[in-house]
VEXDREN-2710 file (C-alpha; in Angstrom, 1 decimal):
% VEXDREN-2710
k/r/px/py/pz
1/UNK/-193.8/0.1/167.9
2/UNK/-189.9/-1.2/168.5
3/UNK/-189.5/-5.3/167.8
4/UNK/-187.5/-7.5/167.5
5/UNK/-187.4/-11.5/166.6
6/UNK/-185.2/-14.5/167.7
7/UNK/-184.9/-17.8/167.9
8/UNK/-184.5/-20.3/170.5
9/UNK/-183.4/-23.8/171.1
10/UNK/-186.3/-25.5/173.3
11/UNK/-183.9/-25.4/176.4
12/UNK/-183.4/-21.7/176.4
13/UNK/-186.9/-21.6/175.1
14/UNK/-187.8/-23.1/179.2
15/UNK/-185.7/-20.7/180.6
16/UNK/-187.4/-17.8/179.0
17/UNK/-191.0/-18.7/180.4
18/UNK/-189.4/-19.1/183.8
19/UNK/-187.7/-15.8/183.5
20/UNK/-191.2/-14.5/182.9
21/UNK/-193.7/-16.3/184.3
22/UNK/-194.5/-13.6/187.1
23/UNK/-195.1/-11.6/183.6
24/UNK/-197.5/-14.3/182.0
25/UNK/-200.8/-13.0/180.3
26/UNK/-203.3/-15.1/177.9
27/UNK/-202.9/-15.2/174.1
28/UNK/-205.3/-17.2/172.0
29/UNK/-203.5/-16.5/168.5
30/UNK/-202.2/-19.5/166.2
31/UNK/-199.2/-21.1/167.3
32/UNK/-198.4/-19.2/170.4
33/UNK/-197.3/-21.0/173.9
34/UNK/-196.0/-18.4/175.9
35/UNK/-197.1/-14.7/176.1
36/UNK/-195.9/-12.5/178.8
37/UNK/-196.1/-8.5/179.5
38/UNK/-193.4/-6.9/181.5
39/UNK/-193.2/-2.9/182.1
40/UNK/-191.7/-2.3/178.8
41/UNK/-192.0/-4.8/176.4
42/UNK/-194.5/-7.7/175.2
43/UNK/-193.0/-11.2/174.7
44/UNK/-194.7/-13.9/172.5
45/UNK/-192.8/-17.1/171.6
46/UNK/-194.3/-19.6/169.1
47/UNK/-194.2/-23.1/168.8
48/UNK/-191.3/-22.9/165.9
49/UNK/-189.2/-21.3/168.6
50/UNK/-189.5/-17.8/167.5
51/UNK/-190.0/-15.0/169.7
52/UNK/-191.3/-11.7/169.5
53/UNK/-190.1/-8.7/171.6
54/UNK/-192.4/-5.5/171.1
55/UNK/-192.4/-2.1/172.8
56/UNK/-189.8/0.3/173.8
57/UNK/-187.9/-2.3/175.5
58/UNK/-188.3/-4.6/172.7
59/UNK/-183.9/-5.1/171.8
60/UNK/-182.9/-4.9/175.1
61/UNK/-184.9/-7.5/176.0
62/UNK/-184.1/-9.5/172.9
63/UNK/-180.8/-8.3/173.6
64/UNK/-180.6/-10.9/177.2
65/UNK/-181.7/-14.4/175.2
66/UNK/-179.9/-13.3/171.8
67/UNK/-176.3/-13.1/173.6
68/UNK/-174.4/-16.3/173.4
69/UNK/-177.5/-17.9/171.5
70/UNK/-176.6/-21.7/169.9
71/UNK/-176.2/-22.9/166.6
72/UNK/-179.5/-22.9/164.6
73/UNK/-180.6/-19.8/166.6
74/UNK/-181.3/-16.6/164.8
75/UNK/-177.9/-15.6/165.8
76/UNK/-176.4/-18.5/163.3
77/UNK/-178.8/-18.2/160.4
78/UNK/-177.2/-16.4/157.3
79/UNK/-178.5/-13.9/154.8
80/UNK/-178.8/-15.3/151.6
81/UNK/-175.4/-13.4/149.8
82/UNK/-177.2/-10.6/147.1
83/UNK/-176.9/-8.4/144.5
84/UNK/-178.6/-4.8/144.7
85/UNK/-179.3/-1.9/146.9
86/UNK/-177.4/-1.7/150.3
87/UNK/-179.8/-3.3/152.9
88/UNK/-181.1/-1.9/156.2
89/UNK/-180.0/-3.6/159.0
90/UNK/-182.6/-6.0/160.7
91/UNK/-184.9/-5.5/157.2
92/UNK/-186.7/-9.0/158.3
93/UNK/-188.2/-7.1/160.9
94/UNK/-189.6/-4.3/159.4
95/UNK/-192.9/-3.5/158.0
96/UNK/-192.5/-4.4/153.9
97/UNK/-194.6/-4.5/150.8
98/UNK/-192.3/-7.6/149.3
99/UNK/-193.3/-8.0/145.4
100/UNK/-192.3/-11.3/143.0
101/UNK/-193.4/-12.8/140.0
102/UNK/-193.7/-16.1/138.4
103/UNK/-194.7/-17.6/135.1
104/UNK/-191.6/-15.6/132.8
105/UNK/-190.0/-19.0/132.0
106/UNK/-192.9/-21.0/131.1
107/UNK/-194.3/-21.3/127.5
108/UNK/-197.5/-22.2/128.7
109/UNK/-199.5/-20.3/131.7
110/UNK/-198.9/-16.8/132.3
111/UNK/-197.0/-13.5/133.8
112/UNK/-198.7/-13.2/137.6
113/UNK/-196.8/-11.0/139.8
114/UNK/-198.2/-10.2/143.5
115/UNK/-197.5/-7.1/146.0
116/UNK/-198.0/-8.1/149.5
117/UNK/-197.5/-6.0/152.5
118/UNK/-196.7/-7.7/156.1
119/UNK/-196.6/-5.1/159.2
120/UNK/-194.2/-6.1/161.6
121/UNK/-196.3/-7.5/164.2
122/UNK/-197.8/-10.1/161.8
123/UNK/-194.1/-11.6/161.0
124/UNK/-194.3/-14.7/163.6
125/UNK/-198.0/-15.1/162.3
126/UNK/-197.5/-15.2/158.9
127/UNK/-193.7/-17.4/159.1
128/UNK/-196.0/-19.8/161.5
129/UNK/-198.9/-20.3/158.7
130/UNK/-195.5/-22.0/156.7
131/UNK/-194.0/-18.8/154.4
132/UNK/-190.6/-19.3/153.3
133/UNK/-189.1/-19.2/150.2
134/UNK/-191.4/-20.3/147.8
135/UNK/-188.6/-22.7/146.1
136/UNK/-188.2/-24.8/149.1
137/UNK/-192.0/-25.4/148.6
138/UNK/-194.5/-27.8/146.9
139/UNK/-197.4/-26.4/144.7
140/UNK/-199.7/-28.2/146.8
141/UNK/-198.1/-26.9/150.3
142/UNK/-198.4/-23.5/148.1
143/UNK/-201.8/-24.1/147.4
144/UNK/-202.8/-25.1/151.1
145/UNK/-201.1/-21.7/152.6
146/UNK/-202.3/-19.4/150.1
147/UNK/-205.6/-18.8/151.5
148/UNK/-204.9/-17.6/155.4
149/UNK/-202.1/-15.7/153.5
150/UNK/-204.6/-14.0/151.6
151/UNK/-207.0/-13.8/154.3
152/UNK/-204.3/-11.7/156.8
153/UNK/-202.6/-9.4/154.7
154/UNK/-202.9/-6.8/152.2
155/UNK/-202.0/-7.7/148.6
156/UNK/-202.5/-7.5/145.0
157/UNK/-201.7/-10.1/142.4
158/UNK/-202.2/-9.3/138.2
159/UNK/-202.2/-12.0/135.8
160/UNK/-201.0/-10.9/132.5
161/UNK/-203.3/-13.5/130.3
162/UNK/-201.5/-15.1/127.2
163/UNK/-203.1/-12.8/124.1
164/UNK/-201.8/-9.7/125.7
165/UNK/-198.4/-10.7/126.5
166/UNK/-198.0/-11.9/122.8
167/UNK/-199.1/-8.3/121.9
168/UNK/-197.6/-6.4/123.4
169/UNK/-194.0/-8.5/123.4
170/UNK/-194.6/-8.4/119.6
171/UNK/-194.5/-4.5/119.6
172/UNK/-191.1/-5.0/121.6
173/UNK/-191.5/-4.9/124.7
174/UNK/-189.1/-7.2/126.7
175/UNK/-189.7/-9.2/129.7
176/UNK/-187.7/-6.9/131.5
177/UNK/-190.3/-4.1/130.8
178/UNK/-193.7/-6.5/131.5
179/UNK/-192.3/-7.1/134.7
180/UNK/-191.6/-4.0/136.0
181/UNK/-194.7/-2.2/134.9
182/UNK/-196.6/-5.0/136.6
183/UNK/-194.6/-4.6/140.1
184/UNK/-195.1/-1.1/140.1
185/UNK/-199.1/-1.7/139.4
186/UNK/-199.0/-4.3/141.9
187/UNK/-197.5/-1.7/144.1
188/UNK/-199.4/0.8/143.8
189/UNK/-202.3/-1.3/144.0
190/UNK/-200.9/-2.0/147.9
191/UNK/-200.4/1.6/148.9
192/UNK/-203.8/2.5/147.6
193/UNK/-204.9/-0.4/149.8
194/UNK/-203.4/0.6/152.9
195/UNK/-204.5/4.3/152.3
196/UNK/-202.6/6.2/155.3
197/UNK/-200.2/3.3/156.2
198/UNK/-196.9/3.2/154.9
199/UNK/-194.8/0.7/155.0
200/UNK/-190.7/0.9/156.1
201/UNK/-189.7/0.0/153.0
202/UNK/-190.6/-1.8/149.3
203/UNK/-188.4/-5.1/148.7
204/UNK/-188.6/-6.5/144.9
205/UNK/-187.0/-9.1/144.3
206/UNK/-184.5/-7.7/141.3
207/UNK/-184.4/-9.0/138.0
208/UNK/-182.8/-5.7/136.6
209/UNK/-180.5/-2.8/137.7
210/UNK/-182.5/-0.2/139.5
211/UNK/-181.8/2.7/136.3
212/UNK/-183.0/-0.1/133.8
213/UNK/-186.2/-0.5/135.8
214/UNK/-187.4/2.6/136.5
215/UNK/-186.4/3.5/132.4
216/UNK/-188.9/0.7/131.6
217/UNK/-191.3/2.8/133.7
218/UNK/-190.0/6.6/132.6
219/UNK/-193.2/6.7/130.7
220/UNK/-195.9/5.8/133.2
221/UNK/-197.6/8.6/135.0
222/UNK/-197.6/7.2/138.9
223/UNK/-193.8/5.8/139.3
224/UNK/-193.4/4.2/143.1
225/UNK/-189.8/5.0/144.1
226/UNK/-190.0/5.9/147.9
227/UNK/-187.9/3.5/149.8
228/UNK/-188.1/0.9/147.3
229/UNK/-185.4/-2.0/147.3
230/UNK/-184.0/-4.3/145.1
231/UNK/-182.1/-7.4/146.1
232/UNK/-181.8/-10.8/144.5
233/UNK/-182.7/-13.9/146.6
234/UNK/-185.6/-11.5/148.0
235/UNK/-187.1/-14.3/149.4
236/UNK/-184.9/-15.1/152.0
237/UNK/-184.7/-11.5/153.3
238/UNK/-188.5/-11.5/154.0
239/UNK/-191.2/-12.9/154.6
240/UNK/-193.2/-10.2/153.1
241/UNK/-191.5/-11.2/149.4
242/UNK/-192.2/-14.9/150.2
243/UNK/-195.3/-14.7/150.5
244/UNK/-195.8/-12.6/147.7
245/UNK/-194.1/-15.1/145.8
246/UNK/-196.7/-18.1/146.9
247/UNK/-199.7/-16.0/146.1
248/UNK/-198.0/-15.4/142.7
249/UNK/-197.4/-18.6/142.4
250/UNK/-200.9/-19.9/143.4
251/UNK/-202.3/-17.6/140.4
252/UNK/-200.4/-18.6/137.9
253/UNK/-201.4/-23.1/139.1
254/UNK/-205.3/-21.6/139.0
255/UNK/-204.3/-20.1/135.3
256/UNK/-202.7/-23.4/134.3
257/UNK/-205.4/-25.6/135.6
258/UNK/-208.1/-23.4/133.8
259/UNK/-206.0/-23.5/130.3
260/UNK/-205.0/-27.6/130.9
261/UNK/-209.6/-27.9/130.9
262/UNK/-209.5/-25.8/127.8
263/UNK/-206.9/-28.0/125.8
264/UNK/-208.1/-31.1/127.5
265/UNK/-205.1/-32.5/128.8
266/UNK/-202.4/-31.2/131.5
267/UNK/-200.3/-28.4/130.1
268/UNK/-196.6/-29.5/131.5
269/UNK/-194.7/-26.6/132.8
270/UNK/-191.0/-24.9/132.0
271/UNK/-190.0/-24.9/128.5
272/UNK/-188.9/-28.5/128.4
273/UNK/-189.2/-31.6/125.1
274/UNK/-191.8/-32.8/127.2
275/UNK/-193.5/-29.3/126.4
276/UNK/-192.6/-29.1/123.0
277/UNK/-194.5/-32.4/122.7
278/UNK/-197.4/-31.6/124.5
279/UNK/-198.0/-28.0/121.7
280/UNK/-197.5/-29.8/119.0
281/UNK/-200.6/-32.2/119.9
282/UNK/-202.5/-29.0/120.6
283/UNK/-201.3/-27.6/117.5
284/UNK/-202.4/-30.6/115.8
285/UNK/-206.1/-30.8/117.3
286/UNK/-206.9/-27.6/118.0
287/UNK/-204.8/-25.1/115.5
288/UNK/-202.7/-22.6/115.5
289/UNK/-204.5/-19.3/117.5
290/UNK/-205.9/-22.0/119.9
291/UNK/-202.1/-23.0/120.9
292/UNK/-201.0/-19.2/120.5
293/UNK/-203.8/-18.0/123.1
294/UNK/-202.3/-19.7/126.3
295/UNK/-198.3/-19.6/125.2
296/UNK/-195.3/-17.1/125.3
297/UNK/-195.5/-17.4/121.6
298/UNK/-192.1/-16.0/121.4
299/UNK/-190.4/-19.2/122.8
300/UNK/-188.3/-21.3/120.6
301/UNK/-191.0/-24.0/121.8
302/UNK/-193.2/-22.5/119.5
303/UNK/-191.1/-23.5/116.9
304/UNK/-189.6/-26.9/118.0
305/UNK/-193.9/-28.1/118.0
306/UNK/-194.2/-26.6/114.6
307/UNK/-191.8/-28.9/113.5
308/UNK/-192.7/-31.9/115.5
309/UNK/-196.3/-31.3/114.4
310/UNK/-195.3/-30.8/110.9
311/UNK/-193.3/-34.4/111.0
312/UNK/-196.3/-36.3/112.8
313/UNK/-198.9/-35.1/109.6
314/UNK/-195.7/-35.9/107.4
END
């Protein structure tokens, strides 16, 4: 089914419900204050000011509000500038499985990466429960979403535990490599999920060149490359990637708070002194495996609490 989404400025937002109000019919859904059905299209416009046009006449009727539209309208927002493949046009309305990860620059916590697939018709649903790109977000605003995300939509999220990111980093495999064998299982994971649906496309948000990906998966016997993207700044292009990218997130704050009960005390995250600080106490109390069982042993701040550990018993 056609759609399309704008947004509106609340006094063109007025005009709109006049236009149709011979056309009004009843929607209960979250967030909605106008619904109308006219011989071609449906229109449903949310409280954020978004609307969404479906059925065959779904652009052209877009097409009558969208002209001459006002700053802050859909019209004036810009795509995030990126590096990668060659977009579709209109991509943010499209039915995509968007995959992110999170945890790849933290010593403590691990690897989580999360698939998640949003049909088109659930994009004003799911940018009305609060996605957006994860970075302009709070852990606990993360935390609060995360649920009805995962209550609505089709995902899967892996958690690559500490031990066996140590092992298998130590047998040379680089983060490059973790990653993408974890956004193709993810992936896959999705499609297996939605069994005869397919999406319109597969957005990742890139951390490598699309040859250097799929050589870190040339030995892996089911490879997903139909209609898979790659584009930095993912997020921003849709919502399907930011909510991936909260559910990720969410999985990797459950991991940490699990680990902070195990060392008994708050495991900081990033890779900061304040880090450094907080393994060297573990190292001190608890030993060496202990600390190497929940970090990206790797990390110079293995290291750095070595030594600051070593100095305290001095």
């Amino acid at each position: 089914m056609a759609n399309s989404v704008i947004i509106l400025s609340d006094e063109k937002l007025t005009a709109l419900k006049a236009y149709y109000a011979s056309d009004v019919v009843k929607r209960d859904a979250p967030g909605v204050v106008f619904a109308a059905k006219t011989a071609n299209a449906s229109i449903t416009a949310y409280r954020s000011g978004k609307v969404l046009f479906q059925g065959g006449g779904a652009e052209q009727e877009a097409a009558k509000w969208e002209s001459g539209m006002d700053a802050g309208s859909s019209a004036s927002i810009k795509k995030p500038l990126t590096k990668g493949t060659v977009l579709p046009d209109r991509l943010e309305t499209l039915s995509v499985i968007g995959s992110d990860e999170t945890g790849t620059g933290d010593f403590f916590g691990p690897v989580t990466v999360c698939a998640c697939y949003v049909r088109a018709d659930q994009i004003p649903l799911v940018a009305e429960l609060g996605v957006k790109d994860s970075k302009l977000l709070t852990d606990p605003y993360m935390r609060s979403i995360a649920p009805d995300l995962k209550s609505v939509l089709t995902y899967s999220v892996l958690t690559l535990q500490n031990e066996k990111y140590n092992t298998v980093q130590a047998k040379g495999w680089s983060q490059g490599k973790i990653k993408a064998l974890l956004h193709n299982q993810a992936i896959r994971h999705v499609l297996r999920k939605l069994e005869e649906e397919r999406p319109d496309y597969i957005l990742i948000d890139q951390f490598a060149e699309r040859g250097v990906y799929y050589n870190h998966l040339k030995n892996e016997r089911e490879i997903v490359r139909e209609n898979v993207l790659f584009s930095t700044k993912a997020e921003g292009l849709h919502v399907a990637v930011a909510a991936a990218s909260i559910i990720a997130r969410v999985a990797f704050l459950d991991e940490m708070d699990r680990l902070s009960e195990l060392a008994g005390r708050t495991l900081p995250k990033g890779a900061s002194k304040k880090v450094d600080e907080t393994a060297a106490a573990i190292l001190l109390a608890k030993g060496e495996p202990f600390l190497r069982s929940m970090t990206k042993w790797h990390f110079a701040n293995a290291k750095k609490a070595t030594v600051l550990a070593a100095k305290t018993r001095g």
